[in-house]
GUSELUM-200700 format. One record per residue (C-alpha): residue number from 1; x, y, z. Coordinates in steps of 0.5 Angstrom, whole numbers, plus 500, padded with zeros to 3 digits. Example, Ala and Ser with C-alpha at 12.3 -4.5 7.8 and 13.67 -1.06 7.14 Angstrom:
<pts>
{1; {525; 491; 516}}
{2; {527; 498; 514}}
</pts>
This chain:
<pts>
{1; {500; 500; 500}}
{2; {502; 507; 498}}
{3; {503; 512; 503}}
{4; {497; 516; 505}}
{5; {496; 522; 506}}
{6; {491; 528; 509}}
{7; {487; 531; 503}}
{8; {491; 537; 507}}
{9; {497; 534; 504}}
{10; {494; 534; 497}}
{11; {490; 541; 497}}
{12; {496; 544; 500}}
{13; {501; 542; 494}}
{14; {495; 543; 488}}
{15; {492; 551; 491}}
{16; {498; 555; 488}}
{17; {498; 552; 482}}
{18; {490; 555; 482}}
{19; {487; 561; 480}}
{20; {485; 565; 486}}
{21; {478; 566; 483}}
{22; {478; 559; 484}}
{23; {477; 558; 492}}
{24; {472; 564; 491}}
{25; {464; 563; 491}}
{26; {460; 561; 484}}
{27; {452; 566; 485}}
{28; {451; 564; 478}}
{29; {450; 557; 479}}
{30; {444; 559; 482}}
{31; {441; 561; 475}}
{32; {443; 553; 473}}
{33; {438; 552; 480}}
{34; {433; 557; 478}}
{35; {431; 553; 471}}
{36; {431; 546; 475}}
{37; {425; 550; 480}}
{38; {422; 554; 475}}
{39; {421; 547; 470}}
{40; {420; 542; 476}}
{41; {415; 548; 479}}
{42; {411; 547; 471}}
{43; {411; 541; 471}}
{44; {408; 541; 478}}
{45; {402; 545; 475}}
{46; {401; 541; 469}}
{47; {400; 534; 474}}
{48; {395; 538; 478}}
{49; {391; 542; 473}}
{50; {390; 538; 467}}
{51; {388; 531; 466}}
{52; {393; 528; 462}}
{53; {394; 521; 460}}
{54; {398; 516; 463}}
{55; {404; 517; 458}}
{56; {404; 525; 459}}
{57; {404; 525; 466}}
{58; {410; 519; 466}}
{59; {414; 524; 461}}
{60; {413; 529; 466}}
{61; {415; 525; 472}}
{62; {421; 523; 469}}
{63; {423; 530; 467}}
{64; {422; 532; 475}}
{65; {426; 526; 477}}
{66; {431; 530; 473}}
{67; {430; 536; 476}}
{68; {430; 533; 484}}
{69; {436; 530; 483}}
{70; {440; 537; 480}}
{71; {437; 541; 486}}
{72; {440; 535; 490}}
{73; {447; 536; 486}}
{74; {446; 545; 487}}
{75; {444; 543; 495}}
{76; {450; 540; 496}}
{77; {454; 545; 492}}
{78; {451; 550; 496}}
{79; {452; 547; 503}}
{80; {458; 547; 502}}
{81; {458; 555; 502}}
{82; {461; 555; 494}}
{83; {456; 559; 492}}
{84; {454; 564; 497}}
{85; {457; 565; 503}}
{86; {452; 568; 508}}
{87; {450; 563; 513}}
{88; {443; 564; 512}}
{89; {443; 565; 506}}
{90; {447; 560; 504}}
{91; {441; 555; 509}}
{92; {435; 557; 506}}
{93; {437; 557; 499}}
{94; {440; 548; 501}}
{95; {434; 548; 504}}
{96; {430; 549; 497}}
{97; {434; 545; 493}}
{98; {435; 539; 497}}
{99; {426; 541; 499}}
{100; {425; 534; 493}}
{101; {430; 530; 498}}
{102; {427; 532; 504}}
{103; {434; 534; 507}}
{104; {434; 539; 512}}
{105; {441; 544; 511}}
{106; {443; 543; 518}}
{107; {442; 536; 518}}
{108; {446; 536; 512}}
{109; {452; 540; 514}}
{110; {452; 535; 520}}
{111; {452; 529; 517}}
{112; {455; 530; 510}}
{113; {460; 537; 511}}
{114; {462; 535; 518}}
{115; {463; 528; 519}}
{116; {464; 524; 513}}
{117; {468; 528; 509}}
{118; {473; 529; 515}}
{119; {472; 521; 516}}
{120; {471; 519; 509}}
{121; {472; 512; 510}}
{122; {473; 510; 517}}
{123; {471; 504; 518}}
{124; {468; 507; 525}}
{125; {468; 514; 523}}
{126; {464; 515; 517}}
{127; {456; 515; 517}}
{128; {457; 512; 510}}
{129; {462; 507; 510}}
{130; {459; 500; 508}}
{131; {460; 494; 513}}
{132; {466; 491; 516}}
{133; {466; 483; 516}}
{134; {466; 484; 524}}
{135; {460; 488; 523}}
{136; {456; 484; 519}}
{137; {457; 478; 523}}
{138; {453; 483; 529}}
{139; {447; 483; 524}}
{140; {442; 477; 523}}
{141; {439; 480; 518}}
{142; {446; 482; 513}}
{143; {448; 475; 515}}
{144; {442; 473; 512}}
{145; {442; 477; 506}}
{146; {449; 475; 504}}
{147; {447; 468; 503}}
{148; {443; 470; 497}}
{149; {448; 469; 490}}
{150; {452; 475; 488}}
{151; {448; 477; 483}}
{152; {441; 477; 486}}
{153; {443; 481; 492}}
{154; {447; 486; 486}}
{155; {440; 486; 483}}
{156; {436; 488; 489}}
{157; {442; 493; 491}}
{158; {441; 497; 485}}
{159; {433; 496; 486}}
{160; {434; 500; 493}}
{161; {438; 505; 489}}
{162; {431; 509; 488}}
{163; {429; 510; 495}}
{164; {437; 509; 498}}
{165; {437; 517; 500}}
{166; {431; 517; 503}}
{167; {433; 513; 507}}
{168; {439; 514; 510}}
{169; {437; 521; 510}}
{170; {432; 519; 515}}
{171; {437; 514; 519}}
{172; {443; 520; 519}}
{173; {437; 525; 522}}
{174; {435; 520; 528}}
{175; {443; 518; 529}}
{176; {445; 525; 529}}
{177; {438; 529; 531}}
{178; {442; 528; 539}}
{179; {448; 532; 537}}
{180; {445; 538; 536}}
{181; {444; 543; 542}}
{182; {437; 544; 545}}
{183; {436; 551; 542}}
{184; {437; 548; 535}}
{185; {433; 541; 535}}
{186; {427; 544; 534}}
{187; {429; 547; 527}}
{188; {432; 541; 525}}
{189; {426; 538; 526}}
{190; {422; 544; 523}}
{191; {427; 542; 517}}
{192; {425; 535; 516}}
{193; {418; 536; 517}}
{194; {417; 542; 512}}
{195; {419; 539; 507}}
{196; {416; 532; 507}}
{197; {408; 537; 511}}
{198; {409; 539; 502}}
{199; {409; 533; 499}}
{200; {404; 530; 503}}
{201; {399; 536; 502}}
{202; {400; 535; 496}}
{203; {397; 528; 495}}
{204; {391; 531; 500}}
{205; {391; 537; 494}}
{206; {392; 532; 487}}
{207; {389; 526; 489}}
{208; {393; 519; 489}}
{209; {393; 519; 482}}
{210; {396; 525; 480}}
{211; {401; 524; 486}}
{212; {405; 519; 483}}
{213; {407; 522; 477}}
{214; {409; 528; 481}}
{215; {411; 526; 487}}
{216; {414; 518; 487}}
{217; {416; 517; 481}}
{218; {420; 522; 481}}
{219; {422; 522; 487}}
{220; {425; 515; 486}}
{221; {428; 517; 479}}
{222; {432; 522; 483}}
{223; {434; 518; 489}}
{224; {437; 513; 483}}
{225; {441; 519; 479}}
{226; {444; 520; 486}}
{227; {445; 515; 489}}
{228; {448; 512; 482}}
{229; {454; 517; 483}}
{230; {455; 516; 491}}
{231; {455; 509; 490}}
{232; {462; 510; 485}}
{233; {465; 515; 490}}
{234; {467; 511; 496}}
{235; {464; 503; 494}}
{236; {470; 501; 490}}
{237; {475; 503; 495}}
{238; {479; 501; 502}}
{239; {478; 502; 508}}
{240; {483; 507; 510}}
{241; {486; 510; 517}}
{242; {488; 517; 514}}
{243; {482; 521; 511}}
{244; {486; 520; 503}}
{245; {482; 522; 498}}
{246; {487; 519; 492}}
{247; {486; 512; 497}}
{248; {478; 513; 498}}
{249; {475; 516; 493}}
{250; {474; 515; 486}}
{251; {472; 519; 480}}
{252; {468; 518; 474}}
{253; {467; 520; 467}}
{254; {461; 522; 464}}
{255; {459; 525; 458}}
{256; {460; 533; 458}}
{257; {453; 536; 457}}
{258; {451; 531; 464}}
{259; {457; 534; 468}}
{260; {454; 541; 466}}
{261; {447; 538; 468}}
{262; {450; 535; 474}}
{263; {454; 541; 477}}
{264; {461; 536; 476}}
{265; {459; 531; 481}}
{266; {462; 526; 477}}
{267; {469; 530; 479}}
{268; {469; 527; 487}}
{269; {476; 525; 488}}
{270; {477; 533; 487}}
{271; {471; 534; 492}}
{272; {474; 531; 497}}
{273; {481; 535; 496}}
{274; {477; 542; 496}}
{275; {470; 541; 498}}
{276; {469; 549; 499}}
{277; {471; 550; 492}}
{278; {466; 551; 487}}
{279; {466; 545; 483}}
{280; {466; 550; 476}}
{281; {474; 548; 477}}
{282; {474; 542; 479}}
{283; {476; 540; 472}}
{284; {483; 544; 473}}
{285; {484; 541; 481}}
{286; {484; 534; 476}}
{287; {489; 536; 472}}
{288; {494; 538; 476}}
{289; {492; 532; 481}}
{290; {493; 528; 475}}
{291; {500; 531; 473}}
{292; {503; 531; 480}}
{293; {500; 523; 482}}
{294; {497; 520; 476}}
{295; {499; 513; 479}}
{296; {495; 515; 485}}
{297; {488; 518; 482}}
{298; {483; 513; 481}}
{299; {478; 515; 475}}
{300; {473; 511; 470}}
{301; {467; 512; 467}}
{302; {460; 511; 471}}
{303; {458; 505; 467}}
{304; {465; 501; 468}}
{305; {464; 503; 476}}
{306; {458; 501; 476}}
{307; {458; 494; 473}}
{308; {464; 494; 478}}
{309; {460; 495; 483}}
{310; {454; 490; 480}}
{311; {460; 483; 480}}
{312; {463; 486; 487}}
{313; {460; 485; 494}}
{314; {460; 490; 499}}
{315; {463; 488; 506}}
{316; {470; 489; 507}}
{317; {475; 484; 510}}
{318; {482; 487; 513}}
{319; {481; 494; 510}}
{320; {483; 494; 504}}
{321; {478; 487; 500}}
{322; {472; 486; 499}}
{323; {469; 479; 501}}
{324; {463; 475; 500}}
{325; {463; 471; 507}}
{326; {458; 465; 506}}
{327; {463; 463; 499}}
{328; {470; 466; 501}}
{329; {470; 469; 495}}
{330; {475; 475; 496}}
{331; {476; 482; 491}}
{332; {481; 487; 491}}
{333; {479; 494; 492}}
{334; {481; 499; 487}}
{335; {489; 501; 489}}
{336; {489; 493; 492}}
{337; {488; 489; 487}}
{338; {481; 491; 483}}
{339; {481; 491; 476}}
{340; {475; 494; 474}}
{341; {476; 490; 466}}
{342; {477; 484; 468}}
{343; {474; 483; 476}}
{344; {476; 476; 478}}
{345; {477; 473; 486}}
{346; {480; 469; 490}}
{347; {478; 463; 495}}
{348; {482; 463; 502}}
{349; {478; 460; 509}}
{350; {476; 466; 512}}
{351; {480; 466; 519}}
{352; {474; 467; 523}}
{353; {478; 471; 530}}
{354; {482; 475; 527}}
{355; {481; 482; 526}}
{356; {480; 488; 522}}
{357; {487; 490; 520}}
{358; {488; 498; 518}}
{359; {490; 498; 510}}
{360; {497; 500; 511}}
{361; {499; 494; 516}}
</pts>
């Protein structure tokens, strides 16, 4: 294993060789955001007003999923005070964007800015980290699952791609909700609840029809988009004892014209190196990423990740592979033996008392 290091290391010795606007807030990315609201508000209007048939409402479901998922991107973007820097401003405006996902501001800061992107990948650390062997021994239920055959679980897996977010929102709120002082728990309950007061006025207001197309299906569209690139951005790599984003993270590459719809969420490695720069840049953090450490940066386009992801289980064993525990089939993990163009495994008893080793020991 590689020596690892902080994502202060890298930024440290990429900064000087960035522009200065570059480390400055992006407002115009709001106009992108201002164009999702605008279409996703019509399309809103369209449901609940006309009777359409089912295919007109299924078109302008999908187009909605898309516009909830691109908000999603901006709230992110915004929360990372990237766009606007005023706290409440910066708040209010996450608060509409992530208002599809139904993700407050303050929750989010928490669990996303706070603690995962300083454990990114630590195994006891990081709120989105995926099991260890350990762990999952400590669960009936993952027990039980991984005795299913790896492509049926695969499949499954990318089904529970389209309520995935929603989800680990829900669960993220009530692990973090106790954190917050006293003063601030009613307003990050005000800002679970609001969203979500809406939505659910709305099926009262259309009917159960009409909400469907304006509410669920896109709400799954946009739960899948998301979870598409959160999935690739950690899955495939170790588990690391130094938060280092050349080890833990993965880029991938997508097709010009998404990375402008998607506010350049492709570029995740480059995220992690500077989360507070607005991703406009990213495209020059990788270029000198690749120019200082191209032996270290992991990248490849979002079909080949995600079909490593399909013909690879989830659970970690000694940090730095992948097991499938009822057959002993280990998988390297990206910088550890994973080739995405030829994924292949090898069979070895599984030492049952033996512990989580670090990557690097």
């Amino acid at each position: 294993m590689k020596e690892l290091h902080t994502f202060g290391w890298y930024a440290a010795r990429v900064s000087p060789h960035l522009p200065k606007k570059a480390f400055k807030p992006v407002p115009t990315r709001l106009f992108g955001g201002l164009a999702y609201l605008l279409v996703a508000l019509a399309g809103l209007i369209a449901i609940g007003v006309f009777e359409l048939n089912v295919w007109a409402n299924l078109g302008i479901a999908i187009v909605l999923g898309l516009c909830f998922a691109s908000l999603g991107f901006l709230g992110h973007e915004i929360l990372h005070g990237t766009v606007v820097r005023k706290a409440w401003l910066r708040d209010f405006l996450g608060a509409i964007a992530f208002m599809p996902l139904s993700t407050g501001p303050k929750l989010w800061r928490k669990w996303h800015n706070a603690t995962h992107h300083v454990h990114t990948q630590h195994e006891e650390n990081d709120p989105d980290a995926w099991p260890t062997l350990e762990k999952l021994k400590k669960s009936k239920f993952l027990s039980w699952v991984y005795r299913m055959p790896l492509h049926v679980r695969s499949f499954f897996s990318f089904l529970s791609l389209t309520i995935q977010f929603t989800l680990h929102s829900t669960r993220m709120f009530f692990h973090f909700i106790k954190e917050f002082k006293s003063s601030n728990q009613k307003s990050v309950w005000l800002q679970l609840l609001l969203p979500w007061t809406v939505w659910i006025s709305l099926l009262f207001i259309m009917g159960p029809g009409k909400w469907l197309f304006a509410y669920v299906i896109p709400l799954l569209i946009a739960n899948f988009i998301v979870m598409a690139y959160i999935a690739t951005n950690h899955r495939l790599n170790p588990i690391v004892p130094v938060n280092d984003p050349l080890a833990n993270c993965l880029s991938v590459t997508v097709p010009r014209w998404v990375d402008v719809l998607h506010f350049n969420f492709s570029y995740h490695t480059e995220h992690h190196l500077f989360p507070a720069m607005s991703s406009k840049y990213y495209p020059l953090v990788k270029e000198k990423i690749k120019e200082m450490w191209p032996e270290r940066y992991h990248e490849m386009p979002m079909t080949k990740a995600l079909a490593a992801l399909w013909n690879t289980p989830r659970v970690y064993y000694h940090g730095s592979e992948l097991v499938d525990p009822h057959r002993e089939h280990f998988y390297g993990s990206l910088g550890n033996g994973l080739d995405p163009h030829n994924i292949s495994y090898r069979e070895e008893h599984i030492e049952e008392k033996e512990s989580i080793k670090k990557v690097n020991q």
